[in-house]
C-alpha positions in Angstrom: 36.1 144.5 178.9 39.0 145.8 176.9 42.3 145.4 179.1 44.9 148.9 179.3 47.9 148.3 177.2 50.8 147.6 179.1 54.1 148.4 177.8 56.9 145.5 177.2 59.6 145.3 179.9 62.7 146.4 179.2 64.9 143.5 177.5 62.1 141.7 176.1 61.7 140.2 172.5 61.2 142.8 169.9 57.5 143.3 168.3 57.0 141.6 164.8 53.7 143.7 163.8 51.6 141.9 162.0 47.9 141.2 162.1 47.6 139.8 165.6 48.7 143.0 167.1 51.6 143.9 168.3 52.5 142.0 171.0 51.9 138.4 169.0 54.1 138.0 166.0 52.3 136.5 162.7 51.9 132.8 162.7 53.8 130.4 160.9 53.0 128.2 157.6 54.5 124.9 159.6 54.5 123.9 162.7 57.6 125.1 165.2 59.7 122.4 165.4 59.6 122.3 161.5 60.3 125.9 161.1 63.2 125.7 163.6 65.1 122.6 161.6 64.5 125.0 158.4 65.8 127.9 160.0 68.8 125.7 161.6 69.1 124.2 157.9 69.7 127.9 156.6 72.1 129.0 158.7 73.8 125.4 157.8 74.1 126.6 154.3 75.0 130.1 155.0 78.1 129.0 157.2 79.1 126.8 154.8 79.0 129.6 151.7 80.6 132.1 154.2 83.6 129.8 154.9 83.8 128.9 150.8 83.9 133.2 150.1 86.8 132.9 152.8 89.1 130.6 150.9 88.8 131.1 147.9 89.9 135.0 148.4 92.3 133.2 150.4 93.5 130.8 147.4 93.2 133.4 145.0 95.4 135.9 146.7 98.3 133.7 146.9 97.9 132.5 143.1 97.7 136.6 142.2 99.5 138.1 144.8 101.7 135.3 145.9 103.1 134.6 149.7 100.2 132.6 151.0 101.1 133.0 155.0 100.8 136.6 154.5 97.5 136.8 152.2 95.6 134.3 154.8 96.5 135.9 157.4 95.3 139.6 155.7 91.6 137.7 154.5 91.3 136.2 158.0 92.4 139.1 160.7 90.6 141.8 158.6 87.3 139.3 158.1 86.9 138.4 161.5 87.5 141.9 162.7 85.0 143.0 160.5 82.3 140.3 161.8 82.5 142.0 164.9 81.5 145.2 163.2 78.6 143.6 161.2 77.4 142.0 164.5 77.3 145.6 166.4 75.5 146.8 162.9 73.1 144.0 163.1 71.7 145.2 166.6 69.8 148.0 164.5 68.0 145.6 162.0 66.6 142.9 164.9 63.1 144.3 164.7 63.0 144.0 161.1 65.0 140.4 161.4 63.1 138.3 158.6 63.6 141.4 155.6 67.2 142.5 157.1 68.4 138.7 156.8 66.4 138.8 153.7 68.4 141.6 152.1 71.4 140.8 154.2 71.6 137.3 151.8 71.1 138.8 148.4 74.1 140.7 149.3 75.9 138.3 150.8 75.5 136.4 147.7 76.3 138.4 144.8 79.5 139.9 146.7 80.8 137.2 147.7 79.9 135.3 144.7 81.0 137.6 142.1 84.5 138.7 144.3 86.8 136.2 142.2 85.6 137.4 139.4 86.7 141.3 139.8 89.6 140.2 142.3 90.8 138.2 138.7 89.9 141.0 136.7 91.7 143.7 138.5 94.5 142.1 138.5 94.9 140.8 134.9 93.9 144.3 133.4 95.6 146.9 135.6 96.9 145.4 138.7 99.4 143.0 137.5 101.5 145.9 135.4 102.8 147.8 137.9 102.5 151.8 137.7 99.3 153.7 139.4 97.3 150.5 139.9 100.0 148.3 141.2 98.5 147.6 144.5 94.7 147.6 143.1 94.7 143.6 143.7 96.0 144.2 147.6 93.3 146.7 148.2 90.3 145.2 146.4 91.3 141.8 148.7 91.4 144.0 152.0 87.6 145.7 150.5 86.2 141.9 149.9 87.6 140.9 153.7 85.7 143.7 155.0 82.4 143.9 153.2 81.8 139.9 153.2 82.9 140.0 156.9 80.7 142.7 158.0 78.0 141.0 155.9 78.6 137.5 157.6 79.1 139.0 161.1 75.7 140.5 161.1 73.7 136.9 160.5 74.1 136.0 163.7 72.3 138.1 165.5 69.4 138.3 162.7 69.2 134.4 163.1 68.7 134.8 166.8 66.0 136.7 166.2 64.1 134.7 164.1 65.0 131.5 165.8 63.7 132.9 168.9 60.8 133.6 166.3 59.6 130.5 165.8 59.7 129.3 169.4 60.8 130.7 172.5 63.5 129.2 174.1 66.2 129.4 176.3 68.8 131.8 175.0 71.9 130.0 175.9 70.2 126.6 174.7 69.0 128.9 171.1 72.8 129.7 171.4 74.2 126.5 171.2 71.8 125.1 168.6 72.5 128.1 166.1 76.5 127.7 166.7 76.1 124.0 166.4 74.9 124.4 162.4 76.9 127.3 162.2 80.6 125.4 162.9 79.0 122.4 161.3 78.5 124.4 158.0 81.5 126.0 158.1 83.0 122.3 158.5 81.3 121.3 155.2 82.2 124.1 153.9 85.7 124.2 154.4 86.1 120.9 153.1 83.7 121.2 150.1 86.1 124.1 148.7 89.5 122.0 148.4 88.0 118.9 147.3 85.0 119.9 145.3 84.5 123.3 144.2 88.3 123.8 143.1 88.8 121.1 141.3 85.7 120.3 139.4 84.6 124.1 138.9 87.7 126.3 139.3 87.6 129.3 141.3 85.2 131.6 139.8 82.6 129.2 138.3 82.9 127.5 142.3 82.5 130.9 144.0 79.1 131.7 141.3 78.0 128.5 142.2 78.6 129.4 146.1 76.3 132.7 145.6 73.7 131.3 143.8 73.0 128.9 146.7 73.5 131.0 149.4 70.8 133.2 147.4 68.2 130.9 147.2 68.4 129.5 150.3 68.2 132.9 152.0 65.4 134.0 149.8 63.6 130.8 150.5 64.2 130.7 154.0 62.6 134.4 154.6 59.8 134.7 151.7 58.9 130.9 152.3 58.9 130.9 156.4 58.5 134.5 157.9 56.8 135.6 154.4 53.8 136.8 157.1 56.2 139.2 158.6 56.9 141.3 155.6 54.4 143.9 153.5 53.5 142.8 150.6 56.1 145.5 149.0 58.8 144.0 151.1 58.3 140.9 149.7 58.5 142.0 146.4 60.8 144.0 146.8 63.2 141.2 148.3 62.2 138.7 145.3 63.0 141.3 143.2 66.2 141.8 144.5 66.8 137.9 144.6 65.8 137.2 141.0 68.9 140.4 140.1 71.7 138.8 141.9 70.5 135.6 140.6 70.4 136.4 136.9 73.3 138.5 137.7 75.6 135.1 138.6 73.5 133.2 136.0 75.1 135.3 133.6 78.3 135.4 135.0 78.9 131.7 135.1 77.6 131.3 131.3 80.6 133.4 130.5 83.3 132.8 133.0 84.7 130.5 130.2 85.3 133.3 127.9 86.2 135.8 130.7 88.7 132.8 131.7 90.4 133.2 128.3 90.5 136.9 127.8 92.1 137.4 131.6 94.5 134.8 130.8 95.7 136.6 127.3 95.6 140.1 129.2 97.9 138.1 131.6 100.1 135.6 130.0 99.8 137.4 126.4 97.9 136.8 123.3 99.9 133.4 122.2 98.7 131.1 125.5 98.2 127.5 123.7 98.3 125.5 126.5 96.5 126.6 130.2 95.5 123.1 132.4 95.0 123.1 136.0 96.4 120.2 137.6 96.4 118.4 140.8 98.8 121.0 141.9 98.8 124.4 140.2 98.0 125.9 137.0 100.1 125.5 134.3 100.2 127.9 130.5 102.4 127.5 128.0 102.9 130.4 125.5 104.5 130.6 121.9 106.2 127.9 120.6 104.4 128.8 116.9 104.9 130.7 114.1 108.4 131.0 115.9 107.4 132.9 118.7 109.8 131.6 121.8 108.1 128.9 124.6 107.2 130.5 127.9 106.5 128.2 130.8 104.2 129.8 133.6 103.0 128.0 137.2 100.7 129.4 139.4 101.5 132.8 137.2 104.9 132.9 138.0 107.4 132.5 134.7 109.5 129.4 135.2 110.7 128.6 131.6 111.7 131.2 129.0 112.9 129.8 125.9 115.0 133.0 125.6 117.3 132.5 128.4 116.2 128.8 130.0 119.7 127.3 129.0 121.9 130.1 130.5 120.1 129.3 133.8 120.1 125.4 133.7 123.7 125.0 132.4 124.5 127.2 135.5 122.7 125.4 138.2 123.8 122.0 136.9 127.1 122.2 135.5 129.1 122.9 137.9 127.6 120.4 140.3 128.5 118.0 137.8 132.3 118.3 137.7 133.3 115.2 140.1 131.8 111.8 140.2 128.3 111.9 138.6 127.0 108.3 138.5 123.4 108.5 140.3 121.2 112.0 140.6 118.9 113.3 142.2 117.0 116.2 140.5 114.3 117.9 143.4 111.4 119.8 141.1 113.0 120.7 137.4 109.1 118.7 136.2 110.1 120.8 132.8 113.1 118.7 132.3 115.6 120.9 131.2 117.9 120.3 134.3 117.8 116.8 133.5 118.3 117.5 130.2 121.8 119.0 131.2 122.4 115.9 133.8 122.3 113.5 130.9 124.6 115.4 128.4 127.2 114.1 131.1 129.3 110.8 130.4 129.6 108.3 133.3 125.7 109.3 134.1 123.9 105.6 135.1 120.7 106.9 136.8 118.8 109.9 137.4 115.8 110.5 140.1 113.5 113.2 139.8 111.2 114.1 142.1 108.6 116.3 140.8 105.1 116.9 142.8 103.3 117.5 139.8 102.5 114.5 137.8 100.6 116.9 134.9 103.5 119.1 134.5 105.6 116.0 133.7 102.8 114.8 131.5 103.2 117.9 129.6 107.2 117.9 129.7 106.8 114.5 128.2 104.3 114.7 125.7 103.8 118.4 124.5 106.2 119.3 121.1 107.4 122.7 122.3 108.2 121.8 125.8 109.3 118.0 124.9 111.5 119.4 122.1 113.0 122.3 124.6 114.3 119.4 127.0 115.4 117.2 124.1 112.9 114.4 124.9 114.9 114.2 128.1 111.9 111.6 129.3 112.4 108.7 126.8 115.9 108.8 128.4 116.2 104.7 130.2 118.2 106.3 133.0 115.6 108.8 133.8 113.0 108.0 136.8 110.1 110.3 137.7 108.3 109.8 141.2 106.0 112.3 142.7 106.6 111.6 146.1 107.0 114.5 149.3 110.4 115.4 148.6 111.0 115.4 152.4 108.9 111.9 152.6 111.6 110.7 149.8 114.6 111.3 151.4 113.9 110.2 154.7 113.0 106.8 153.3 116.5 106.8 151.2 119.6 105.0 152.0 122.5 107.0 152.9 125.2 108.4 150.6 122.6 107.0 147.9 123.8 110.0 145.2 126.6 111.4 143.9 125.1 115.3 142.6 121.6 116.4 144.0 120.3 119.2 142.4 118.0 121.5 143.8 115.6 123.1 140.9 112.7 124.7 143.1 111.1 127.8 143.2 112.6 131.0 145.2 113.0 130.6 148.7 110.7 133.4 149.4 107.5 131.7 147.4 105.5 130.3 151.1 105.0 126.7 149.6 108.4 126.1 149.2 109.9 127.3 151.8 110.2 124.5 154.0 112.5 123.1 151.1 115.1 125.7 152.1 115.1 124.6 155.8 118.1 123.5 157.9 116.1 119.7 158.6 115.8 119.1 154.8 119.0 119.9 154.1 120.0 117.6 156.8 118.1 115.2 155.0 120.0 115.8 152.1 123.5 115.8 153.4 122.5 112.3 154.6 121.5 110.8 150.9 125.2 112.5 149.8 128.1 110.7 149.0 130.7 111.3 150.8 132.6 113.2 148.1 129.2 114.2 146.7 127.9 117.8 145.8 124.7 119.8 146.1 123.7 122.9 143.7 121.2 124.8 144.5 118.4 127.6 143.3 118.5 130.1 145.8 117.1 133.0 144.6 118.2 136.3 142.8 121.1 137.7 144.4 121.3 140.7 143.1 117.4 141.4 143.6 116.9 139.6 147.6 120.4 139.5 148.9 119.3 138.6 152.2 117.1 135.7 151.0 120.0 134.3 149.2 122.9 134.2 151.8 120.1 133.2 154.1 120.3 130.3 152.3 124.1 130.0 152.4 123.6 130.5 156.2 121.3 127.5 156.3 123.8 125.0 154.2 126.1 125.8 156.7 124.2 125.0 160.2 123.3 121.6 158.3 127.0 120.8 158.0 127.6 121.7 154.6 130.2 124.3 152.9 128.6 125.8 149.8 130.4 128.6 147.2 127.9 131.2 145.9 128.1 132.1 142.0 125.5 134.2 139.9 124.4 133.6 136.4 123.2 137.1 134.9 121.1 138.2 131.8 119.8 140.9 130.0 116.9 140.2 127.8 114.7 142.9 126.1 111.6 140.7 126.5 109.7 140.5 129.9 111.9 139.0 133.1 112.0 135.8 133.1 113.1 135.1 136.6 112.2 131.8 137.7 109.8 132.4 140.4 109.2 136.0 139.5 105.7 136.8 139.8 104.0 137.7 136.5 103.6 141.8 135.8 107.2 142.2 137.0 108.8 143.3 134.1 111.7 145.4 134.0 112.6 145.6 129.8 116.9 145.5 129.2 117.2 145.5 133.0 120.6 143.7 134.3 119.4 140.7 136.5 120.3 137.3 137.5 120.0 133.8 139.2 121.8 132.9 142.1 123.4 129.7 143.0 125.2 127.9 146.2 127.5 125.1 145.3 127.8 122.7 148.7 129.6 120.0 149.9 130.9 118.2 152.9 134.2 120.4 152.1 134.7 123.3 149.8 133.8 122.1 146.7 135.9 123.9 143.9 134.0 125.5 141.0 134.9 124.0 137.4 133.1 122.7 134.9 133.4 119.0 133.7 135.9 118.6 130.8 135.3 115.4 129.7 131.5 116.7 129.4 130.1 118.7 126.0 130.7 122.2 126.0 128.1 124.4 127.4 127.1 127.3 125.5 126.6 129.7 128.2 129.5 129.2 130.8 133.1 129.0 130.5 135.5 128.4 133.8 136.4 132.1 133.2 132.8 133.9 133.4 132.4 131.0 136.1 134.7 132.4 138.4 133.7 136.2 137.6 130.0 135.2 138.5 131.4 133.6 141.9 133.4 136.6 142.8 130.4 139.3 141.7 127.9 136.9 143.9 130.5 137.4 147.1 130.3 141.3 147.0 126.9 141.0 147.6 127.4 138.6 151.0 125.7 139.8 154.0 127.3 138.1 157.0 125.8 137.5 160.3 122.6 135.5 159.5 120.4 133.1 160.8 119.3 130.1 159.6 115.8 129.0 158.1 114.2 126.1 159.7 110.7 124.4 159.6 109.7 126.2 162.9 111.2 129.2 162.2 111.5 130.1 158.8 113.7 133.4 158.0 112.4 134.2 154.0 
C-alpha cells in the first residue's frame, strides 16, 4: 500500500531533490564521517583565504593610501557589516546549498583574488594624480570590503546546510564544529599572510595564489562530495565557471611581473632603476643616469630628492650641531645624508644610527647614486649602524650618553611612526641627553599641517624639554618632494616647506657652528627668518601626543 504524502513540519531541513524522492537527499560517494572532515576541511581553507583577502586590502591600503589605523579600521567595520548582509542573503540559496556555495566560491575567488591587482591599478593610473579620480583608490577599497564581505558572510549558512547534509546532527554541536575550522582557518590564515605570502610572493602574486586555492577547493568540495545534488547542467555549468576564474588568475599571475613594472613606471616614472622589497617596506630609486636627479621613494612616499635633499638635511642638522657635538645619535636618516652633515663637523668622535631597515642601509652603502649622494658617509670609522627598536635602544642606554640626537623620521601623521612623536619616547630621549645636549627634530610641514607640527612642540614640552620652531622652504618646479609626502601629491612651483623643533633642557639658541664648513643652504640670517615665519603659524593651547593617546 502506497502511504499519503505528508507534508514537512515547519522548521525542518530543506528538501535536496534528487532521485530518492524528495524527502531523502542523494547519497554520498564516502561514508559520513569522511564527508564531514572534507566538508570541515573546506571551510578550513575558505576561512583561511577569507582572512588573507582581509589583509592584504588592509596592507595595501596603507602602502597606497597611507594612515594604516584608519584604512583597517574602513576594511574591517565595512567587511564585517557586510557579512551580516551576506548571511541574511544566504537564507534564500539554502535549498540549493551544494550549487550556491558552489558559485558562491568561484566568486569568492576571482574577487578576492584579483582585488590587489585593480586596487594597484587604480591607483597607479588615475587615482594617485589627483583631479576627478582622486578618491577612486578609497572607493574601490570600501566596493572590495563590501563585495568580499557579503560573499564571505553568506558561507556560513550554506556550510550549515550541507554539513547538516551529510549527517544529522545536533545544531548547536554542527555549530561549534563549523566555527571551530572556521577560527582555526582564519588563525592559519592570518599568520600565513605576514610571514608567507608577503614576503615570498608580494601582494598580488600572494592574493592570485589565495584565489586559486580557495577555487579549487570550493569546486572540489561541491562537484567532488554533493556532485549527486546538482543537474548535470549545473555541474557543468559550475566547472565551467571554475576552469574561467582559474585561467583567469593563471593568467594574471604569469604577468603580474610585468604589470609590477608598468604600475611602478606609471607611479614612480619611467627612470625606476632600483625597486626591492625589504624586511620593512619597499624601496625605488629613480634617476641617477644619463643625469637625470636621484629620487628616493619608501612605501611610495618621496623621501630623498636630489633636487632639494641638502636644503632639508643641512636644516635639520645644523643647527643642532652648534654646541658640543662629540657623540650622536641619528634616529632613521637609513639614506645617510643626515649623517653625512653630522660628520662634516670637527670635534665629531662617534655617531649611532639607528635605522630599522637593514636593506635601506645596504643600499645607502653600496648603490653609486645613493652612496655618492651621502658622500660614502658609511665607510666613515665613527659611524655605527644598529637596527634595533628605537624605543628598545634608548631604554637600554646610559644616561646623558649623547651630546646632539637627531630625529630624521617620517611625518608625525604617517600611523607607523607615530609613537616616535610621543611624550614617553621623548622622555626617553631627554634621559640619553647631556645635560647641555640638544635635540632637532622632523616634525612635519608647517605650513601644510600646522596643528600636527606645534602638536609636536606641545609634546617636547610635557616631556620637559624647551624646543624653538624654524622652517626650511622650497620651491621646486619638479614634483614635491616632501619627505613623507605621499606620492601623486604634486603641486608644480608651489611654495612649501619642512618644519623643524630645536629642544633642549633650556632654550637652546639658534646658530649655526662656525668652526664647522659652510653650508650651502643656510646662513644665521635666513636661519632666523625661517624661525620667526615658523612662529606665525603657532597654534597655542594643545595637547600632547602619547602612546595611549595619540593626537596626529
Amino acid at each position: 500500500m502506497i502511504e499519503p504524502h505528508v507534508p514537512a513540519p515547519p522548521g525542518s531541513p530543506p528538501s535536496w531533490g534528487g532521485p530518492r524522492g524528495p524527502e531523502a537527499p542523494a547519497p554520498l560517494p564516502v561514508r559520513p564521517g569522511t564527508g564531514r572532515f572534507l566538508v570541515l576541511a573546506g571551510v578550513f581553507v575558505c576561512a583561511a583565504c577569507g582572512l588573507v583577502y582581509e589583509l592584504e586590502l588592509v596592507a595595501l591600503a596603507s602602502y597606497l593610501i597611507g594612515d594604516s589605523v584608519t584604512q583597517a579600521s574602513v576594511v574591517l567595520s565595512v567587511m564585517v557589516f557586510a557579512m551580516g548582509l551576506g548571511s541574511l542573503a544566504a537564507k534564500r540559496l539554502r535549498r540549493f546549498a551544494a550549487a550556491g556555495f558552489g558559485a558562491l566560491e568561484a566568486v569568492l575567488a576571482l574577487v578576492g583574488g584579483s582585488s590587489a591587482m585593480v586596487l594597484y591599478a587604480v591607483f597607479a593610473w588615475t587615482g594617485g594624480w589627483g583631479g576627478l579620480w582622486a578618491d577612486g583608490p578609497r572607493v574601490l577599497l570600501v566596493a572590495f570590503s563590501l563585495t568580499i564581505g557579503v560573499l564571505i558572510g553568506a558561507e556560513v549558512p550554506l556550510l550549515m546546510e550541507l554539513i547538516q547534509r551529510v549527517r544529522r546532527q545536533d545544531p548547536g554541536g554542527a555549530v561549534a564544529d563549523l566555527f571551530a575550522a572556521d577560527y582555526v582557518g582564519a588563525l592559519v590564515g592570518g599568520l600565513a599572510f605576514p610571514f608567507v605570502l608577503l614576503p615570498f610572493l608580494g601582494q598580488l602574486t600572494g592574493a592570485l595564489l589565495t584565489g586559486t586555492v580557495n577555487a579549487v577547493v570550493g569546486a572540489a568540495l561541491v562537484l567532488g562530495l554533493f556532485r549527486r545534488d546538482l543537474t548535470r547542467r549545473a555541474r557543468r555549468l559550475l566547472l565551467a565557471a571554475n576552469v574561467l576564474v582559474l585561467a583567469l588568475l593563471a593568467t594574471a599571475t604569469v604577468l603580474a611581473d610585468d604589470f609590477e613594472r608598468a604600475a611602478r613606471q606609471a607611479v614612480y616614472g619611467q627612470d625606476v632603476r632600483v625597486a626591492v622589497r625589504t624586511d620593512v617596506q619597499e624601496v625605488v630609486l629613480t634617476g641617477d643616469a644619463d643625469g637625470r636627479p636621484l629620487d628616493l621613494f619608501l612605501d611610495g612616499r618621496l623621501r630623498v630628492s636630489d633636487s632639494d635633499q641638502r636644503r632639508y638635511h643641512e636644516a635639520l642638522v645644523r643647527p643642532a650641531m652648534a654646541g658640543p657635538h662629540a657623540r650622536v645619535l641619528i634616529l632613521g636618516g637609513g639614506d645617510g645624508l643626515a649623517a653625512r652633515e653630522v660628520l662634516r663637523h670637527p670635534g665629531v668622535r662617534r655617531v649611532d644610527v639607528v635605522e630599522p631597515d637593514a636593506g635601506l642601509v645596504r643600499l645607502a652603502r653600496h648603490d653609486p647614486g645613493l652612496s655618492t649622494l651621502n658622500e660614502h658617509a658609511y665607510g666613515d670609522p665613527r659611524l655605527r649602524v644598529g637596527t634595533a627598536d628605537a624605543f628598545r635602544l634608548l631604554r637600554a642606554t646610559p644616561s646623558a650618553a649623547y651630546d646632539v640626537v637627531i630625529s630624521d623620521l617620517p611625518d608625525p601623521d604617517i600611523t607607523a611612526a607615530t609613537k616616535l612623536y610621543s611624550q614617553e619616547f621623548y622622555g626617553l630621549v631627554r634621559r640619553v641627553l647631556a645635560p647641555d645636549g640638544r635635540l632637532a627634530v622632523h616634525a612635519g610641514t608647517v605650513s601644510a599641517r600646522p596643528r600636527t607640527f606645534w602638536t609636536v612642540d606641545a609634546t617636547l614640552r610635557a616631556a620637559g624639554l624647551r624646543p624653538v620652531a624654524y622652517r626650511a622652504g622650497a620651491r621646486d618646479p619638479r614634483p614635491a618632494s616632501d619627505p613623507g609626502r605621499e606620492v601623486g601629491d604634486r603641486h608644480s612651483g608651489t611654495p612649501r616647506g619642512w618644519g623643524f623643533l630645536l629642544a633642549a633642557r633650556t632654550v637652546p639658541a639658534l646658530r649655526l657652528d662656525p668652526a664647522a664648513p659652510r653650508p650651502h643652504t643656510l646662513t644665521p640670517e635666513s636661519l632666523a627668518g625661517d624661525a620667526r615665519a615658523a612662529a606665525r603659524t603657532r597654534v597655542p593651547g594643545l595637547p600632547p601626543s602619547t602612546l595611549v593617546h595619540p593626537r596626529y
